[in-house]
N, C-alpha and C positions, 0 to 999 in steps of 0.2 A: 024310348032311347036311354034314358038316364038307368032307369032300372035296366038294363041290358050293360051299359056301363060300370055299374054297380056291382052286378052279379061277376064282371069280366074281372075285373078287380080283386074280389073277395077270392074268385077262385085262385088269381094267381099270388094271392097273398098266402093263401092257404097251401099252395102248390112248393113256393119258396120255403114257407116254414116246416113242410115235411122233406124238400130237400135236406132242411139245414140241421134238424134233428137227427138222420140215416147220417149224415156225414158226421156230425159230433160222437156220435154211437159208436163208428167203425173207427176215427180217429181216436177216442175216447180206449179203445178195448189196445189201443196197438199191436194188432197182429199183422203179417203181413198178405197182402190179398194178392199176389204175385204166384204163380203158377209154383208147385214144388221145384220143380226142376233150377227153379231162380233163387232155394232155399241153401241155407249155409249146411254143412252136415254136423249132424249130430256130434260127431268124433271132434270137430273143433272146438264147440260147445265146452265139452267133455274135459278137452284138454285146459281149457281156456280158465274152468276150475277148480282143476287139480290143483292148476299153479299157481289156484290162490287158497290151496289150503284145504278144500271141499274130497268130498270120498261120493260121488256119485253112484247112485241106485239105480236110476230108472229115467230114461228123457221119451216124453211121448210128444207126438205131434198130436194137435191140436185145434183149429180154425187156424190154422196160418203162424201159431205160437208154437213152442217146442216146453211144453212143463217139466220143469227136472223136478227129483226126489233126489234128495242126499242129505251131507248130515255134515257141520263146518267144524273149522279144529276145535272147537269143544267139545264135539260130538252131539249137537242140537239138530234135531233134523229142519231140514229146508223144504220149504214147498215153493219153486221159484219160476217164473215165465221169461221167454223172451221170443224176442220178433225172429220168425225163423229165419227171415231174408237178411236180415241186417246184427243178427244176434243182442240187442239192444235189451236191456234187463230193463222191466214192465213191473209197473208199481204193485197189481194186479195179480198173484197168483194166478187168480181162476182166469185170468183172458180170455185164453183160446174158448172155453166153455160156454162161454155167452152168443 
């Protein structure tokens, strides 16, 4: 019995900490895991940094991220992420790619 409670234990100890892991991962990457349809459009995106200056290249979609290429008023290129449901700029370049 004890061994049997022992074993039940370890497993759900083991069980919580690979929940806890998958969740810090997916929280950790910030992209959005919402259907695209729930995704903000790209052209917003777009707009949103022109008018701060940016000459946009290229926005791909990505795991649930949208990565732009573009280049800011000094003319430095950008390699930048954001959550494509909430357009939230992600510390992460590479997000989506993970």
């Amino acid at each position: 019995r004890i061994t049997m409670k022992l074993s039940t234990s370890l497993l759900s100890i083991g069980f919580l900490m690979a929940c806890a892991s998958a969740g810090s991962a997916i929280a950790a990457s910030g992209c959005s895991s919402a259907p695209a349809a729930q995704w903000q459009p790209k052209a917003k995106l777009e707009s949103q940094l022109t008018a701060q200056g940016m000459k946009v290249r290229q926005i791909k979609s990505e795991g649930g991220c949208y990565e732009v290429y573009a280049t800011d008023k000094s003319g430095k290129r950008q390699n930048l992420a954001f959550n494509a449901q909430t357009l939230k700029q992600l510390e992460d370049a590479e997000a989506g790619e993970k």
